[in-house]
C-alpha positions as a Markdown table, in Angstrom:
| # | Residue | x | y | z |
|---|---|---|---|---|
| 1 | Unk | 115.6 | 131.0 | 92.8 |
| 2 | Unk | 115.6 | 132.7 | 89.3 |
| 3 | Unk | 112.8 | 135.0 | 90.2 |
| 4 | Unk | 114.5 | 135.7 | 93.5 |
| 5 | Unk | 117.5 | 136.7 | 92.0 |
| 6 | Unk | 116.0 | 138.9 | 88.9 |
| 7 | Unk | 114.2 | 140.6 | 91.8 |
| 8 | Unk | 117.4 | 141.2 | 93.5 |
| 9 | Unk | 119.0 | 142.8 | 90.3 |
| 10 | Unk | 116.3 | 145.3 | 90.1 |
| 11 | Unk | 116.8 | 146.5 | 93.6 |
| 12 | Unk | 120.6 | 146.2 | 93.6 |
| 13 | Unk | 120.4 | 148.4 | 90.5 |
| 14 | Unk | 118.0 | 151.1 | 92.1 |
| 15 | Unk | 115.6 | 150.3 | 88.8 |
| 16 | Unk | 111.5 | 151.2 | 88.2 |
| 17 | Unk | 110.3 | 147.8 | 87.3 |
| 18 | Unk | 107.3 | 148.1 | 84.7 |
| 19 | Unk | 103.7 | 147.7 | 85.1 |
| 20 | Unk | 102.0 | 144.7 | 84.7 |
| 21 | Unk | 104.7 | 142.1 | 86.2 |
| 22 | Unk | 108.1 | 142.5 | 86.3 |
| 23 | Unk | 108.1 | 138.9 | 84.9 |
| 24 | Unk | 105.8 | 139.0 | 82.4 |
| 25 | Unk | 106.5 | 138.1 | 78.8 |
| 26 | Unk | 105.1 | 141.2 | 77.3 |
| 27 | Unk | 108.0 | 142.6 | 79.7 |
| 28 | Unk | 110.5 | 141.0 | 78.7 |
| 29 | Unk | 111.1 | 144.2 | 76.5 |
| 30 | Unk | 112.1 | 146.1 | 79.4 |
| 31 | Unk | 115.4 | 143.5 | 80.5 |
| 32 | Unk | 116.5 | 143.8 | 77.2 |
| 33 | Unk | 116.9 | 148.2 | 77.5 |
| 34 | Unk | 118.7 | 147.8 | 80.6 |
| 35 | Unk | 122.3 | 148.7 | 80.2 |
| 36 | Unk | 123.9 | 145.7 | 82.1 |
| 37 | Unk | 127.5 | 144.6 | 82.5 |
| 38 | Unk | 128.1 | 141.7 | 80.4 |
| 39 | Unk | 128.3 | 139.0 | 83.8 |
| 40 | Unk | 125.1 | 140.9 | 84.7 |
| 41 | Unk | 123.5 | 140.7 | 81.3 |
| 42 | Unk | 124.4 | 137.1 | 80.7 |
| 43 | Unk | 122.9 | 136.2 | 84.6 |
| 44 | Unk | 120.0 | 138.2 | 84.0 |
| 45 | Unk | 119.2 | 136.4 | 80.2 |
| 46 | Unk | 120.1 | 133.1 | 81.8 |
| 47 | Unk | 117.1 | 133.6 | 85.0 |
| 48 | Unk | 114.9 | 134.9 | 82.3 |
| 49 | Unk | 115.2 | 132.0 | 80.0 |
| 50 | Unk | 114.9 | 129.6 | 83.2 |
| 51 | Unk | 111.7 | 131.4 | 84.3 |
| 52 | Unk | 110.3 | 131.2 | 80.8 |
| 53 | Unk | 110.7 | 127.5 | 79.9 |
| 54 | Unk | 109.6 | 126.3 | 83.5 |
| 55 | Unk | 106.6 | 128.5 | 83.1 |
| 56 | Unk | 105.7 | 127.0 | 80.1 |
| 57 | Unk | 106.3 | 123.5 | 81.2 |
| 58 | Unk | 104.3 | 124.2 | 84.4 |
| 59 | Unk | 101.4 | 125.3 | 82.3 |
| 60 | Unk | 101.3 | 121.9 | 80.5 |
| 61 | Unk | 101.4 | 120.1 | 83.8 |
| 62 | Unk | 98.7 | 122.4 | 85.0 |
| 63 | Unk | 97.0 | 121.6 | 81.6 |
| 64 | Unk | 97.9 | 117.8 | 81.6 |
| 65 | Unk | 96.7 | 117.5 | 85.7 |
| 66 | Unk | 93.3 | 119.1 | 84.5 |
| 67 | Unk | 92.0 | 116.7 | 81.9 |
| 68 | Unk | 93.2 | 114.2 | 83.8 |
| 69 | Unk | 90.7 | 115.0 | 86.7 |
| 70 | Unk | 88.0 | 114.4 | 84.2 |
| 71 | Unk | 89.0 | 111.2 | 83.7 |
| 72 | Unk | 88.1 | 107.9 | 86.1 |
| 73 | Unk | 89.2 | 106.7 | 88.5 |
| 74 | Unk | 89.6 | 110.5 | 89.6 |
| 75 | Unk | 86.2 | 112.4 | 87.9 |
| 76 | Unk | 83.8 | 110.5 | 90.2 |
| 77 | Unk | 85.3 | 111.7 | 93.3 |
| 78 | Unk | 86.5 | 115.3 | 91.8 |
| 79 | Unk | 82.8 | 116.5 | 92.0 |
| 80 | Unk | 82.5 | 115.9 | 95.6 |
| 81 | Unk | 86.0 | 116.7 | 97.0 |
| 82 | Unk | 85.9 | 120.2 | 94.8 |
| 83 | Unk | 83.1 | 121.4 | 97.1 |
| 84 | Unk | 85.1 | 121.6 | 100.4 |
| 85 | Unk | 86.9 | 125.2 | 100.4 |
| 86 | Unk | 90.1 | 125.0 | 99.8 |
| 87 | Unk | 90.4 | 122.3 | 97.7 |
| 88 | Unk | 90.5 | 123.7 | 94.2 |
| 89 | Unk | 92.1 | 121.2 | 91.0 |
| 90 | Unk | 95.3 | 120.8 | 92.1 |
| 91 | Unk | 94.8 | 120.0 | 96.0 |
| 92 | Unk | 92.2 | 118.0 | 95.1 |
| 93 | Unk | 93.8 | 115.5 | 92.5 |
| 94 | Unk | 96.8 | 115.6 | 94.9 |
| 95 | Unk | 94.9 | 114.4 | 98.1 |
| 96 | Unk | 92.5 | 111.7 | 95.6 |
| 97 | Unk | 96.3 | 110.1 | 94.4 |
| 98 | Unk | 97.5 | 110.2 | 97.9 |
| 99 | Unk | 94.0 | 108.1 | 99.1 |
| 100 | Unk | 93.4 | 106.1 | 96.0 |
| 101 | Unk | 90.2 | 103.9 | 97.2 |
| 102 | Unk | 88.3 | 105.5 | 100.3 |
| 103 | Unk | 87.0 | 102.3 | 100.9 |
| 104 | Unk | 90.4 | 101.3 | 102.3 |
| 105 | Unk | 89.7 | 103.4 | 105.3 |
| 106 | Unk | 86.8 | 101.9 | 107.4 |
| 107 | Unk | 87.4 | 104.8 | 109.7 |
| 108 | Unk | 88.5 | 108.6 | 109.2 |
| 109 | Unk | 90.6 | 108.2 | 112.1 |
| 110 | Unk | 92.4 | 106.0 | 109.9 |
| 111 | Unk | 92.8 | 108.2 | 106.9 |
| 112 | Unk | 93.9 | 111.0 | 109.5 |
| 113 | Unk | 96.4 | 108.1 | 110.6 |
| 114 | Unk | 97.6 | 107.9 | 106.7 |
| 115 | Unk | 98.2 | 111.3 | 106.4 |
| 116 | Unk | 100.2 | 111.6 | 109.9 |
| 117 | Unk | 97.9 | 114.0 | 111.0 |
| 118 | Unk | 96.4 | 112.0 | 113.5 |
| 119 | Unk | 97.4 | 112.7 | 117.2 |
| 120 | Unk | 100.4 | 110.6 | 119.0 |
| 121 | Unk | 99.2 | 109.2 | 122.4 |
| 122 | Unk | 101.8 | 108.6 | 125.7 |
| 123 | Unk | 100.1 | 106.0 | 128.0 |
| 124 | Unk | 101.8 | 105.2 | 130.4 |
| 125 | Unk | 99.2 | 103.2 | 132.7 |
| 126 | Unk | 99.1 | 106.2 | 134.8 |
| 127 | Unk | 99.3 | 109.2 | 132.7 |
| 128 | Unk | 97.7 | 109.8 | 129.2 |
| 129 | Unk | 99.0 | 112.5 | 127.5 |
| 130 | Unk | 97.8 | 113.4 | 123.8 |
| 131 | Unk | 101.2 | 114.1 | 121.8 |
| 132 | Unk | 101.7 | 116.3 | 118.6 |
| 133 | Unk | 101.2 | 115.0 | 115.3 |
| 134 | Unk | 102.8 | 111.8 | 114.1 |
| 135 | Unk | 104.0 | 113.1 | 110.6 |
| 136 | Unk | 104.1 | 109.5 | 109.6 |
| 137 | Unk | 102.3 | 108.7 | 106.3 |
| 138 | Unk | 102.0 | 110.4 | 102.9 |
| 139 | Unk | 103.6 | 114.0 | 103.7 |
| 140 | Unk | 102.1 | 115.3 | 100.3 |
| 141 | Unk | 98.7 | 114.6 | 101.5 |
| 142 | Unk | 99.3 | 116.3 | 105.2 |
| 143 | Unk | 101.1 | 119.2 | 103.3 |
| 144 | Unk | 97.5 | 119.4 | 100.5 |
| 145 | Unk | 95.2 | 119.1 | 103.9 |
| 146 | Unk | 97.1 | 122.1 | 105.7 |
| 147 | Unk | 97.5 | 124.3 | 102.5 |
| 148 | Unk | 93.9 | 123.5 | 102.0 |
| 149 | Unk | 93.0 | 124.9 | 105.8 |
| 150 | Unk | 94.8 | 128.1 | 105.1 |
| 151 | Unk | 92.5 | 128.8 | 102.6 |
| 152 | Unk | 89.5 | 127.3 | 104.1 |
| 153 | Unk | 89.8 | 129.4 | 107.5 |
| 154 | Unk | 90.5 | 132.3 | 105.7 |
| 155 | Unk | 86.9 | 132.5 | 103.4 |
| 156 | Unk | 84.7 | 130.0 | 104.8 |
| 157 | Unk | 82.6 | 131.4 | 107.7 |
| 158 | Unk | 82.6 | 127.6 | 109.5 |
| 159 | Unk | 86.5 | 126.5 | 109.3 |
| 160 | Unk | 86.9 | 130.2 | 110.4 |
| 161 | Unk | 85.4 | 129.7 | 113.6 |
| 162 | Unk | 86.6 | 126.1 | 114.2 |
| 163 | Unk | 90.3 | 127.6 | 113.6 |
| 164 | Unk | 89.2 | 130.7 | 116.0 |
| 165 | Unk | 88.1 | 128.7 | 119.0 |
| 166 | Unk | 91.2 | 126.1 | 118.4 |
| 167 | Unk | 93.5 | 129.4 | 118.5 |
| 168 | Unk | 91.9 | 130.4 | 121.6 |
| 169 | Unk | 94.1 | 127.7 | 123.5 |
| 170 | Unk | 97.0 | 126.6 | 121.3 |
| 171 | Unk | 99.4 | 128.0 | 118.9 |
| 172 | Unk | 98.3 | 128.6 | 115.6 |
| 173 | Unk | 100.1 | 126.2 | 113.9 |
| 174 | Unk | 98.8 | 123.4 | 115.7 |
| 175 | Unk | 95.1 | 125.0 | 115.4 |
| 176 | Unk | 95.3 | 125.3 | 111.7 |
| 177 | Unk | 96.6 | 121.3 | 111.8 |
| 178 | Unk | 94.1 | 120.1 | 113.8 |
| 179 | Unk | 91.4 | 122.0 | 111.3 |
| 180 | Unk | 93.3 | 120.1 | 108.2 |
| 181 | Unk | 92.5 | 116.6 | 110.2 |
| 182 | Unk | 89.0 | 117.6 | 110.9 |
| 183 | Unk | 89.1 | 119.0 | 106.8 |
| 184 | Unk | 90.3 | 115.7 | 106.3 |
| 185 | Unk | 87.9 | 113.7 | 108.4 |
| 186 | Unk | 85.1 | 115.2 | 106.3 |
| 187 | Unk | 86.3 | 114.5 | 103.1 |
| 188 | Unk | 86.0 | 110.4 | 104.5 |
| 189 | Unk | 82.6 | 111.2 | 105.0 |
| 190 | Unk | 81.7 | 112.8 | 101.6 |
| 191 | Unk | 83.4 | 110.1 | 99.8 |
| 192 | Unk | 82.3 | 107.5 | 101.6 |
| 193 | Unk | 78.5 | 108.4 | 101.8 |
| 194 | Unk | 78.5 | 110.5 | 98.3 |
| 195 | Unk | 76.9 | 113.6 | 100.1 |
| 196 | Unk | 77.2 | 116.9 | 99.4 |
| 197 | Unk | 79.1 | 119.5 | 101.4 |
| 198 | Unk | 76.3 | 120.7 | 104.4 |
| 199 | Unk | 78.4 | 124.2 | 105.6 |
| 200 | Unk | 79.2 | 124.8 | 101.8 |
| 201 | Unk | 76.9 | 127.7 | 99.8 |
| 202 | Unk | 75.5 | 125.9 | 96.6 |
| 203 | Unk | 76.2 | 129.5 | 94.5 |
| 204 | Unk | 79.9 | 129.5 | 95.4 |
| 205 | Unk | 79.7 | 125.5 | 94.5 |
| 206 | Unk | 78.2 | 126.5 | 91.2 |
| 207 | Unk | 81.2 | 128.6 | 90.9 |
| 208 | Unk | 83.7 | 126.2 | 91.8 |
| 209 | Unk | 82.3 | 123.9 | 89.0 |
| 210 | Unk | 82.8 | 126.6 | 86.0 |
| 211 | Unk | 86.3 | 127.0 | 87.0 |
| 212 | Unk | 87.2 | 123.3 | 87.1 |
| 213 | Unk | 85.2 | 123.2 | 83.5 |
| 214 | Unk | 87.2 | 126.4 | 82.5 |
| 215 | Unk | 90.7 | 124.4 | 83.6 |
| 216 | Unk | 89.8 | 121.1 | 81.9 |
| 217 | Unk | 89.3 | 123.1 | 78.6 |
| 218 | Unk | 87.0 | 122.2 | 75.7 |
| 219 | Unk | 89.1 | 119.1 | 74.6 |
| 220 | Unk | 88.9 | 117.5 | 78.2 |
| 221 | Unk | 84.9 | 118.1 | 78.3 |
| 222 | Unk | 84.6 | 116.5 | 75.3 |
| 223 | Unk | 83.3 | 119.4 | 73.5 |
| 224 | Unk | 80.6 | 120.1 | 76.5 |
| 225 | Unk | 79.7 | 123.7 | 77.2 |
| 226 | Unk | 81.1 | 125.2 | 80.2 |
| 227 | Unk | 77.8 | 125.6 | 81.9 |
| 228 | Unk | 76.5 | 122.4 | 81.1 |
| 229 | Unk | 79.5 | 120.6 | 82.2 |
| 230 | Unk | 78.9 | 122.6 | 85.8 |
| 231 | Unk | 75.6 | 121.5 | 85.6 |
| 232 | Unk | 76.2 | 117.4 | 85.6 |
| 233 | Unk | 78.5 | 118.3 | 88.4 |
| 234 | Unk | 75.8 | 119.8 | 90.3 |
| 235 | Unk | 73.7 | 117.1 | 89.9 |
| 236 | Unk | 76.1 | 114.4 | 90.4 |
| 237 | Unk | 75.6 | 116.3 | 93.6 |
| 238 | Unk | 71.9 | 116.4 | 94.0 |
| 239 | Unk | 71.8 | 120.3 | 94.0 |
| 240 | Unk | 70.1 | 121.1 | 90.4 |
């Protein structure tokens, strides 16, 4: 809301905002030249110092969520749930809190159950008629799955088609839901068998693994060198 309504000042005003991020701290320069009316100038130093200290305690969350994912009972899993696309640090260490054990589900149709992504059936003894969604379950998990799709359908040649042919005859809300449950179905089956991601490309894995070791930072590797720290990873993987 702060950010909307700093962005709203500058174009109620008729300003040039400055390069680099109207937003920015190295910016912050440029609010203070502005020649304001005092309401104005007190609104505009209030939004600024809101943006600012929620920045900065996002960052630690960030910071705080990252080490953590090095750390059991999460690290074991991180390695194999970070290879799906879409699920970068974040996603990832929301959907492993919303599961907790995989072995609780003997069935991905049950996790898909969990995370109210799995389909609502009217049987009537006559007609059977598959229904939306339930949206029953852990909605932070359903929310992670979809972001997740977004992203997946958007970069990753397979989910890309998937989501294409499911367009082809529904709306694309529902096709991008129905890729998150089938997103969702596969991470059963990674966890549960400890297998590497087959439509995944193991340079862009490789990747994926000095980013999450670049996020942790050196005090949550324990002092280990980003590139080796991607390399246990890959093994943990069986990928060398």
């Amino acid at each position: 809301m702060s950010k909307n309504r700093l962005h709203s000042v500058v174009q109620r005003f008729n300003l040039d905002p400055p390069e680099g991020g109207l937003l920015t701290e190295k910016n912050r320069g440029w609010w203070e030249e502005q020649e304001f009316s005092d309401l104005t100038g007190f609104e505009v130093e209030h939004d600024l110092e809101i943006v600012r200290t929620l920045g900065e305690q996002k960052e630690a969350l960030d910071q705080k969520l990252a080490e953590l994912s090095n750390t059991e009972p999460w690290a074991s899993d991180m390695a194999f749930l970070m290879q799906i696309p879409g699920m970068g640090l974040i996603l990832s260490m929301i959907v492993l809190s919303a599961i907790g054990d995989i072995t609780r589900f003997s069935h991905p149709r049950h996790l898909a159950g969990y995370a109210g992504l799995g389909s609502g059936v009217h049987d009537s003894g006559k007609k059977h008629v598959s229904k939306p969604i339930t949206k029953e379950g852990r909605k932070e998990l359903r929310w992670a799955m979809v972001e997740a799709a977004w992203v997946a359908v958007r970069f990753d040649p397979h989910w890309k088609e998937q989501y294409q042919r499911l367009r082809a005859r529904m709306h694309p809300n529902k096709a991008i839901v129905a890729v998150a449950r089938r997103m969702l179905v596969s991470i059963w089956h990674i966890l549960t068998k400890r297998e590497p991601y087959r439509h995944f490309d193991e340079e862009i894995i490789a990747y994926k693994m000095l980013i999450w070791a670049q996020a942790i930072g050196e005090d949550g590797r324990q002092g280990l060198p980003r590139q080796q720290f991607a390399k246990y990873g890959l093994l943990r993987l069986g990928i060398g």
